[in-house]
N, C-alpha and C positions, 0 to 999 in steps of 0.2 A: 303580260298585260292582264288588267283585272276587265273579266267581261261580265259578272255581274254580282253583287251584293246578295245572294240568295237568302241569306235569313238574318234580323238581327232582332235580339232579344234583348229588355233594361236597359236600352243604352237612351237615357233622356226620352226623348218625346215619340222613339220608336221604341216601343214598346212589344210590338210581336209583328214585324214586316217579314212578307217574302214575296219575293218577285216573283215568282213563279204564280199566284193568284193573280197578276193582271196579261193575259196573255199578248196584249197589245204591247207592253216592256220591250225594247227593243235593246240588243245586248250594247255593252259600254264600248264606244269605238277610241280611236287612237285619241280624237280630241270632242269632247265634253262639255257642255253647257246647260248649266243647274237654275233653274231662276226660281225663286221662293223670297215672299215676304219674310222681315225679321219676323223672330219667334218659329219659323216654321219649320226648322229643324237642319240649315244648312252646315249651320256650329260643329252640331252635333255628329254631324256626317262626314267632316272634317277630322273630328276626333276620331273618328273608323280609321281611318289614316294614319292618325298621331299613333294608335295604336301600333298598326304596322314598322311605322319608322322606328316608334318606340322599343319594339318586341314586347309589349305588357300592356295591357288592358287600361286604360285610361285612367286617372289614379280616382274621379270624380263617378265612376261606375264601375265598381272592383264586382258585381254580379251581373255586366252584361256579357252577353256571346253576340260573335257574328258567324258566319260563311262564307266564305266567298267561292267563287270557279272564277278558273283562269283560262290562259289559252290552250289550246289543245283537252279541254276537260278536267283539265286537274281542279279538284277541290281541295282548299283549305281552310280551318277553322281556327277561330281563338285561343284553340285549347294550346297548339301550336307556334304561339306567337316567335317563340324564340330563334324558331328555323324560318323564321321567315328571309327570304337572299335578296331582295329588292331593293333599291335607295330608293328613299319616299321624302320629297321634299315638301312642308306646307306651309304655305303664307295663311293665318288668322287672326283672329285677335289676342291669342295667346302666345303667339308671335312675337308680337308689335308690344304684348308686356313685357316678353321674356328677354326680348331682344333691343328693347332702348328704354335706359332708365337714365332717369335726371336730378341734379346733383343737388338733392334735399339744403346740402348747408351751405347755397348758392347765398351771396348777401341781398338783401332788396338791392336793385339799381345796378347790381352786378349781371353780366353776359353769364347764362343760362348754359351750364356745361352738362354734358351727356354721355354716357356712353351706348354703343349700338355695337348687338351679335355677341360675340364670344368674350367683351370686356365688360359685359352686365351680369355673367357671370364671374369672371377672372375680375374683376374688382373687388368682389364678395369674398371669394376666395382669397385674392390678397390679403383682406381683412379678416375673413376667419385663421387665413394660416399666420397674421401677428396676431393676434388674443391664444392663439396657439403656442408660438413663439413665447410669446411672453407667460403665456402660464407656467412651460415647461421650463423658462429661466426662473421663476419663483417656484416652481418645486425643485430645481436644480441648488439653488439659494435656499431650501431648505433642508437640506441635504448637509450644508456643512458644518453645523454646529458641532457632530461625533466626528466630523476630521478635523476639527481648530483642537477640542478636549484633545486630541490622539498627537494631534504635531506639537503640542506643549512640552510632551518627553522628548523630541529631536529637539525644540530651540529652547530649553530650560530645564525640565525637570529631569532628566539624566543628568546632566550636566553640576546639578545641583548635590543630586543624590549622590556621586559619583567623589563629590567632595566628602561627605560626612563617610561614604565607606571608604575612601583610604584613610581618614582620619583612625578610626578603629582597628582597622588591622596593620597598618606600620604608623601611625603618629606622625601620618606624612612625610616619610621617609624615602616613601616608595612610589612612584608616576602611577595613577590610575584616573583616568578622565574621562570623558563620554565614550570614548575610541574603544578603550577597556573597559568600558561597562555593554558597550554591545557586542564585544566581542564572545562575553561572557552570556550576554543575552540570547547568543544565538543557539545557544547549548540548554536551553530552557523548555518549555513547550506547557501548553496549560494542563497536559497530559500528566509531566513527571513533577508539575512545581510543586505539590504538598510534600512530595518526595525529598524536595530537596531543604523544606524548612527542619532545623532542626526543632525540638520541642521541648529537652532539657537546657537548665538552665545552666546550668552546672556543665555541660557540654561546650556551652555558645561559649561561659567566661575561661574553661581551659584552650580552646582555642584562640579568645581574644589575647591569653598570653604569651601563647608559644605563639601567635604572629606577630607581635611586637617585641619576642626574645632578641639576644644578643647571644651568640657562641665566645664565651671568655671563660667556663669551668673546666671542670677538671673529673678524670673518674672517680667512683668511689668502687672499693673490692664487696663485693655483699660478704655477708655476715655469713659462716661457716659452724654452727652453734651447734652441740648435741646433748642439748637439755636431760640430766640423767635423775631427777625429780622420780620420775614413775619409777624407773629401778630401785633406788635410794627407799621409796617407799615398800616393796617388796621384799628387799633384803631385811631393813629396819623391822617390819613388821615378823619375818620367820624369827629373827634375835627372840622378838619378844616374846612369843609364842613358845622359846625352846625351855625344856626342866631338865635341867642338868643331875646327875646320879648324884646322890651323897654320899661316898667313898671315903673321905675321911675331911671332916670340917671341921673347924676351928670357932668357932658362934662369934666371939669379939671380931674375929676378920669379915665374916660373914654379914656385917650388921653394920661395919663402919667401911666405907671404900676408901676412904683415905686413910687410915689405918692398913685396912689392906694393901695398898700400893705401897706405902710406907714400910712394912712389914718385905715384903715381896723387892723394893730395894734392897732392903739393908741386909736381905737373906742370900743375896749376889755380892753384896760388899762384902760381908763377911762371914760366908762362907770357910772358911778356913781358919778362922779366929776362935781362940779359946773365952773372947771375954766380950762383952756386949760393949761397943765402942761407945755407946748412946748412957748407958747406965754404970758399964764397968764391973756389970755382975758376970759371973762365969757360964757361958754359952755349952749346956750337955751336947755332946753326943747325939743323943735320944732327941733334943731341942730341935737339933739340926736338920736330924732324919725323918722327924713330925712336920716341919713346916717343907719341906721337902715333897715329901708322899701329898701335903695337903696343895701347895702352888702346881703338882703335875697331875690333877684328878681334873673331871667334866667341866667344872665349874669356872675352873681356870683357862679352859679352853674357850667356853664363850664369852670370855670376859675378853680377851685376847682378839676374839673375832667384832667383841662390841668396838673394840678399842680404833679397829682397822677400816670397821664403817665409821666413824669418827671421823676416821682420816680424810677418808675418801668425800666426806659431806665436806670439811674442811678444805677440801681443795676444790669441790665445787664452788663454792662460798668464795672464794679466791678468784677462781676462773670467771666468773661473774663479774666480779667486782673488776675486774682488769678489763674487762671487753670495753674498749671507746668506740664511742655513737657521734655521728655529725653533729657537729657544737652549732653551726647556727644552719639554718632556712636559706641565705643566701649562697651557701657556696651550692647551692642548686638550683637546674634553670627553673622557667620561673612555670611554666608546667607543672612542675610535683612541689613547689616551695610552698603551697600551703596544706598538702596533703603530709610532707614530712617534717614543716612546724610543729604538727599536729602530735608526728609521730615524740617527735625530740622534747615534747612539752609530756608524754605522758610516760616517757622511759623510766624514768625515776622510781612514781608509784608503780610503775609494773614490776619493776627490779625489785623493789623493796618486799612487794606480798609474795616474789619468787624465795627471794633468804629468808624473809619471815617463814616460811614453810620450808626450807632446810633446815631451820633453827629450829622448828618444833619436833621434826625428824630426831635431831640431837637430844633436846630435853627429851624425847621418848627416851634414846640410850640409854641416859644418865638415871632415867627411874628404874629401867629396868635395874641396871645393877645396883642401888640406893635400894638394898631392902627384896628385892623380888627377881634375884638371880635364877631362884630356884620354884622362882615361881611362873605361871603362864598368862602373862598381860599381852591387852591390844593395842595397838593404835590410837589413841583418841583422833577421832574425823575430822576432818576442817572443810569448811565450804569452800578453799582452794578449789580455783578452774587453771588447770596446767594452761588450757589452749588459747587460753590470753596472749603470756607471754611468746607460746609458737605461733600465733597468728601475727603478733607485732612485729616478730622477725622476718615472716612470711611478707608481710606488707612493706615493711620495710626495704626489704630485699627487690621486691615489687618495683617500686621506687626509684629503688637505685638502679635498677634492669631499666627502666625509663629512663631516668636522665642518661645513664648510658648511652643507651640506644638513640638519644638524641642530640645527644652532642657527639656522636659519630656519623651521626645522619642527619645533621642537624640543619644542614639548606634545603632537603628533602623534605624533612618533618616539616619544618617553618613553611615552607611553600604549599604543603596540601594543605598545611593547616587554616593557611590563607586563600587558598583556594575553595577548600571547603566553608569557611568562613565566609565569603565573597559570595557563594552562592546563596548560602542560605540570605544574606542580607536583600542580594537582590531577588532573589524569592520572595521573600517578604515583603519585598515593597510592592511586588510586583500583585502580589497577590494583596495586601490593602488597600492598593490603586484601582482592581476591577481590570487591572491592563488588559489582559487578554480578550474579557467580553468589549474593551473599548476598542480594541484592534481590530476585532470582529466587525466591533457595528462600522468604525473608518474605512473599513474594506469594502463593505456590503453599500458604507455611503459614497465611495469611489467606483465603486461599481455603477452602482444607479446614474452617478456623474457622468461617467461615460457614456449610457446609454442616453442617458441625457443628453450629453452632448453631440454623440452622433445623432439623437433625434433632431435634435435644432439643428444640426448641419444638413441633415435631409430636407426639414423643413424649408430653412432659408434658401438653398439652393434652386427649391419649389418654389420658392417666392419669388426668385431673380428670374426661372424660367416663366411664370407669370407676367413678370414685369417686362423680362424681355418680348413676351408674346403680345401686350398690349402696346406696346410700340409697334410688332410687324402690324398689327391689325390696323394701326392708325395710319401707318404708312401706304396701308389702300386706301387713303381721303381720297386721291384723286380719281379712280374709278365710280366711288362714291358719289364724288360731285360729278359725276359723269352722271348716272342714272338718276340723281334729282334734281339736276337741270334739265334732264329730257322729261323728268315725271314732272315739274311744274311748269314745264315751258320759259323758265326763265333764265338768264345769263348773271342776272346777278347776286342770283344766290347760291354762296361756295361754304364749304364745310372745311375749319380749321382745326388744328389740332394747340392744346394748351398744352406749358409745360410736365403738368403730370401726368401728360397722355388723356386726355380727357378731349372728347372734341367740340366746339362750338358752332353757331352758326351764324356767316359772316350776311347781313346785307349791302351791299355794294359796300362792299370790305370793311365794313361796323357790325363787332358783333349786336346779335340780336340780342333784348331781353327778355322777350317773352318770344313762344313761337305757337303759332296754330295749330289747332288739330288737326287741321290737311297737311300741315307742313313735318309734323310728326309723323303721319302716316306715310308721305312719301320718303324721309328719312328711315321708318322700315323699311319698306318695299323696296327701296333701294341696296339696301341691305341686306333682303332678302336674295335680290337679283345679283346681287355681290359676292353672298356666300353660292350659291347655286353657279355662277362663271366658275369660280375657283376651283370648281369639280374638271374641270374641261370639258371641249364640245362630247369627247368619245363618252366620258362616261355620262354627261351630260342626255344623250342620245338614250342612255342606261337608265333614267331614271324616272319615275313615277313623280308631277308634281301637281300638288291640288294649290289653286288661291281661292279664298274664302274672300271676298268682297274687300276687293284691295282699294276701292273706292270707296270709302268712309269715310264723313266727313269732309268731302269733296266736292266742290261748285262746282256748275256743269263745263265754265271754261276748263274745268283740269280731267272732267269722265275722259274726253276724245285721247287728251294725251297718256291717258292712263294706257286707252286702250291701244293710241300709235306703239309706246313704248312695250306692251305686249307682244304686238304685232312683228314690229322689229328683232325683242330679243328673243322669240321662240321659233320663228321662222328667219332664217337666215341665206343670204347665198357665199360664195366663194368659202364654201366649205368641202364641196366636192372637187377634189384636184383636177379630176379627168371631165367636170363637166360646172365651171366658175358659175353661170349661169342662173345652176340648178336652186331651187328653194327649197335646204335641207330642215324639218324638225329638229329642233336642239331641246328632245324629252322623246321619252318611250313611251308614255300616257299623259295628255293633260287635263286635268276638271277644273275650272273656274264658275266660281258658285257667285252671284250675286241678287240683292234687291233692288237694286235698282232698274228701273228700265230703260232707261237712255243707252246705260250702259251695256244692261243686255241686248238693245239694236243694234249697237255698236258692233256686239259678238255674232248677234245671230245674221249683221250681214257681210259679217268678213268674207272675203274671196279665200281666205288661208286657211280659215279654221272651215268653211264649205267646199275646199279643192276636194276632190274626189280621188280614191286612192286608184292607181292604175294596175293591173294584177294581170296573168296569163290564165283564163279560163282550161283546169285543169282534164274535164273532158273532150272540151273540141280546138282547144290548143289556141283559141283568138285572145287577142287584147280586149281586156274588156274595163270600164270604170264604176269602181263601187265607192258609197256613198263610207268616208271615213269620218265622220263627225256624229254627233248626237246631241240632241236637246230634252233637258229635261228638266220635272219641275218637283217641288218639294211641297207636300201641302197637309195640312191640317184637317184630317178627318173627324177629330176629336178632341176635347179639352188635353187630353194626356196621349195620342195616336198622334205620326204622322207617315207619312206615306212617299215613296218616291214613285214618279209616272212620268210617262212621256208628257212632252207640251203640250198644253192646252191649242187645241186649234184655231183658236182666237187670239192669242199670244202670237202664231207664228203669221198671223194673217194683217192685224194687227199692228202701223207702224206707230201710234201714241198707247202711252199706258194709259192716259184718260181716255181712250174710248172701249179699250179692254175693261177697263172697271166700270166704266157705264153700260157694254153690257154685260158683266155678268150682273148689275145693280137689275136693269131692265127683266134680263129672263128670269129674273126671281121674281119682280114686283108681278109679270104674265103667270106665273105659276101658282102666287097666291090669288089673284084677280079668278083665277080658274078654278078656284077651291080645291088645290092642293093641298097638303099638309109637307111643307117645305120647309128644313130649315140647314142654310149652307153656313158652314163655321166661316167662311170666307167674306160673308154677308158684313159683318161686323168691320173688318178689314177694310173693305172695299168701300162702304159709306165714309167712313172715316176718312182715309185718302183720296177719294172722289171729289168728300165736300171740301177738303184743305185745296187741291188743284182749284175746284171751279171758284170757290169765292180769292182766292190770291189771283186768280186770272182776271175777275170781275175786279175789284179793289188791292192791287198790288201795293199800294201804300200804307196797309195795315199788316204788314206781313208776321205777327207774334201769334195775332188772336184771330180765331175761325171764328169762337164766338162773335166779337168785335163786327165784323166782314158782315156775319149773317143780319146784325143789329140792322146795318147800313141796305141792304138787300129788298129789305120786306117793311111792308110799311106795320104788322101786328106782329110782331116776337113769339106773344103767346099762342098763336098758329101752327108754333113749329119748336116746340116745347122737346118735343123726343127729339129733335136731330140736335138742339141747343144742348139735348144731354149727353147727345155722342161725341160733342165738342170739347167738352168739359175732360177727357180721357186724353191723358197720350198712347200710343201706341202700344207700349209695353201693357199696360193695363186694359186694354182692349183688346189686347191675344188674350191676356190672363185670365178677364173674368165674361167668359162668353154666357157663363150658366146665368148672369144677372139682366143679361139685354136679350134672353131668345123669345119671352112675348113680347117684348116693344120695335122687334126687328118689323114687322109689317107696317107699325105707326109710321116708323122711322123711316123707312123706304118708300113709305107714302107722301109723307112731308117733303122728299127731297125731289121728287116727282113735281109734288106744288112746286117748289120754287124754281122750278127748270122752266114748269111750263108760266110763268110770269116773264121771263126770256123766250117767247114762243120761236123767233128764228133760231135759235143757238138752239134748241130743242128737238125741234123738225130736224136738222143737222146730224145731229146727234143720232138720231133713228135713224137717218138716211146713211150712215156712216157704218152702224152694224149690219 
């Protein structure tokens, strides 16, 4: 239980209270009664509370503090809020905003729908979580443009591509469809694809062949060749180089070689002959033994040796010329068929500059012995390159070891080569299409989808538990119309529910179109009384509740029942099991703040709220009864101060507010009459509502204007010029601006004096009354 407000700092119109400066403050009891003019800071004090309930500083004064002490001495402050353990329930005007609002897009002439408590907010709510809903479906809807681009390869473009590469590598021979293009795809990654493009040309088109080959050839043997050119040249050149002895020479043989050979015949023919078969002359002896001695000397040895290289180039020239080379390009697959086109087109001139330089070999021979047997000749050089011909056999060979090798291996070859083929294509596409960064983003945008979408399933879920919740809330109309038939006293007015959960208000079972401000307020307050049952009695019994002037806007037919129904739902019986009887509080502290007076007679003379609490005098062990109530007022010490203090003793004495404001009107006007220097911020207050009571009393048929009233009253208007200007204020502006009336407050006070004492019995009265 809170026993008193010890310090509150910026908070509105209390600006630096503490209780502890009025030692007359009597601490806060179980139940509570606050009377203060508007303006005078009951709002505010109210908000001390919100606070509490709240855990946080009131959002309207984010740098005020309070203190409070509790029972048993415990102090807590502001700073604290958050550990605060107490249910604090408050009826105000912030209430009555927060808790019934009305359905802006009602049509003219249409029944006035509403919601009240927890569906003024849960309708908002509704509506913020669809603009929610619906934002997160258009960024979900914009999400899919990089997953329609990305599903275009699943419903078409593999399917497409999928054609043009089996067209390449079998000429459609062979099944390759989407099936086989992802299956292939899955062996891909954006890691290895550069990897897998080939980059020569001349690579991709020997592949495009050998996967569209057919196995129908045949082997070829390579070529087993032992080019003997370089020897040929070393032998040829020693020949020439050699100088044979001159032993015995002949100059005519020497000079002609065909003569020589000729000679060198016919010297083996006839040999044994006495007579020259040729001429018929007689062949010496001497003839025989000279050409003899001359065919067996140096000269005829290297001739002999020229004679044998001869051969030997002669049969190279031969062996050459015999070698046969693949006649056409086609009897090979089609792999090496333009590499060894190439070959079988240039065989010819290779073969040719190969004898062309055996034949020069030979005319070397031929000069040597023509003239220079005995002599020492070179070479003549040729820009012959032997490694021509060994490299075209080399390659050739090459060749041949390929189509070989592939027409033995020839489903294997054809398959990687289509294999490898296939990759690289779909490489390539894969990689001009951006696939893998569009894979990325359809991932990254199915991802967001998802979350997306579990978002809105969160949401909407949130939304049907809203929707379901403003259904239970409506399904308490009838306790509803329970408490504002008892708040207006009347039976026939019932609170329905419309189908969107929305509720109306029935008069004798027509909905209303418009409804009162009283009739609004008791549709809070009952509302109020509604959320607060919902607690139950026990914890009910638990809780701290302040009502802030639940009478607003109330005729004085509805203060009584405001306050019957008080009376009833706070104080209850058949709640104690063991004693049905008993009249148990249903609240651990109650405050009811208000301005009006009626209504606070009503309070300050409850038998409930003045029962006395019954206790066991803890030193001499009697029964004894203490006073469990409190009365207290709220007042304005200054334009921007106000003050909490016990009741004025005039207030409790006091059964009319008109004669508590007449006098404190009176001990003011005796105080300046006495040449005080007096001036009570209440003064202003109290003229005002004094003069609206007494001339609505005097002339009750002008009920708008005081002004009006006073006209009627006084036979000179201009007699009473300052109270005509107090007239002219409504109340709010008469707390507000006290700085602009505090010299005219003595005129003012004097004038209302005149017009009293022009009613001299109602006067005399009046003074006999305080």
């Amino acid at each position: 239980m809170i026993e008193r407000i010890l310090t509150i700092e910026k908070f509105g119109v209390f600006n630096d209270f503490n209780w502890n400066r009025d030692s007359t403050l009597q601490d806060f009891k179980e139940k509570n009664i606050i009377y203060g003019w508007n303006y005078s800071g009951k709002t505010t004090l109210s908000r001390i509370f919100c606070s509490l309930r709240d855990k946080s500083i009131h959002i309207d004064y984010p740098e005020a503090k309070f203190k409070l002490r509790q029972e048993n001495n415990q102090e807590f402050d502001s700073d604290n809020l958050d550990t605060y353990d107490k249910t604090v329930f408050i009826f105000n005007k912030e209430y009555v905003d927060s808790k019934l609002t009305w359905d802006s897009r009602t049509e003219l002439g249409e029944p006035i729908a509403f919601d009240v408590g927890e569906n003024t907010t849960i309708r908002s709510e509704i509506e913020r979580l669809e603009e929610i809903i619906e934002y997160v479906k258009s960024r979900k809807i914009s999400t899919q443009p990089p997953i329609d681009s990305y599903n275009e390869y699943e419903n078409w473009r593999f399917r497409e591509e999928s054609k043009s590469i089996r067209l390449i590598i079998s000429n459609n021979t062979i099944p390759f469809d989407k099936g086989h293009f992802k299956v292939t795809l899955g062996s891909i990654t954006k890691d290895n694809l550069d990897s897998l493009i080939i980059s020569e040309n001349k690579e991709i088109e020997d592949l495009k062949i050998l996967s569209n080959s057919t196995n129908n050839f045949q082997p070829f043997d390579e070529f087993e060749i032992e080019l003997k050119l370089l020897d040929f040249k070393t032998s040829v050149n020693d020949l020439l180089l050699e100088e044979p002895a001159k032993d015995v020479v002949i100059d005519i043989l020497e000079k002609n070689k065909d003569l020589y050979s000729w000679v060198k015949d016919g010297l083996e023919f006839e040999e044994n002959s006495d007579t020259c078969s040729f001429c018929g002359n007689e062949v010496t002896n001497d003839r025989i033994t000279s050409l003899n001695n001359y065919f067996s000397n140096a000269s005829k040895d290297l001739r002999d040796r020229i004679s044998s290289q001869r051969d030997l180039i002669n049969q190279e020239i031969t062996a050459i010329n015999s070698i046969e080379i693949p006649k056409s390009k086609n009897d090979f697959t089609e792999k090496v068929r333009e590499t060894i086109d190439l070959k079988i087109k240039s065989h010819k001139s290779i073969k040719s500059k190969y004898l062309l330089e055996l034949n020069h070999l030979l005319s070397e021979l031929t000069r040597k012995e023509d003239g220079n047997i005995f002599n020492k000749i070179s070479v003549v050089e040729t820009e012959y390159d032997l490694k021509e011909i060994e490299d075209w056999f080399l390659e050739v060979n090459e060749v041949i070891k390929t189509h070989n090798s592939l027409i033995s291996n020839f489903e294997t070859e054809r398959d990687a080569a289509r294999e490898k083929l296939k990759k690289h294509l779909i490489a390539k596409f894969l990689k001009n299409e951006n696939y893998f960064d569009k894979k990325e983003k359809s991932q990254n945008a199915q991802n967001w989808q998802k979350l997306y979408t579990h978002y809105i399933t969160i949401k909407e879920n949130l939304k049907q538990e809203k929707l379901d919740s403003l259904k239970t809330i409506t399904k308490g109309k009838d306790e509803l119309n329970k408490f504002i038939q008892k708040f207006l006293n009347r039976n026939d007015i019932e609170i329905d529910v419309t189908e969107d959960d929305k509720f109306i208000l029935l008069r004798k079972t027509r909905p209303a179109r418009n409804l009162s401000e009283g009739e609004k307020t008791a549709i809070a307050f009952s509302y109020f009384l509604v959320e607060l049952e919902s607690l139950g009695v026990q914890e009910m019994q638990k809780t701290i509740v302040f009502i802030d002037d639940p009478i607003s806007s109330l005729d004085t037919n509805h203060i009584s029942q405001v306050y019957s129904l008080i009376n009833s739902y706070f104080f209850r019986k058949n709640i104690d099991a063991d004693n049905p009887d008993k009249v148990v509080n249903c609240f651990k502290q109650l405050f009811i703040s208000t301005h009006n007076f009626e209504f606070f007679s009503f309070l300050r003379d409850s038998t409930q709220l003045n029962k006395r609490k019954k206790i066991t005098n803890p030193t001499t062990g009697e029964k004894q009864e203490i006073p469990n109530f409190g009365f207290y007022q709220v007042q304005k010490i200054d334009t921007d101060n106000s003050v909490l203090k016990g009741l004025d003793k005039a207030l409790k004495r006091y059964k009319s507010e008109y004669i508590y404001l007449f006098s404190l009107i009176y001990k003011y006007k005796q105080a300046i009459d006495n040449g005080g220097d007096v001036y009570d911020i209440l003064i202003p207050n109290a003229l005002r509502r004094f003069l609206e009571i007494y001339t609505l009393m005097k002339i009750p048929n002008e009920p708008d204007s005081v002004e009006n009233r006073i006209v009627q009253l006084v036979d000179n208007v201009n007699n009473f010029k300052t109270l005509n200007h107090f007239s002219h204020f409504t109340t709010f502006e008469k707390a507000t601006r006290h700085d602009e009336l505090i010299m005219v407050l003595p005129t003012a006070c004097n004038e209302l004096i005149n017009l009293l004492e022009l009613d001299e019995k109602h006067y005399e009265s009046l003074k006999k009354a305080i």
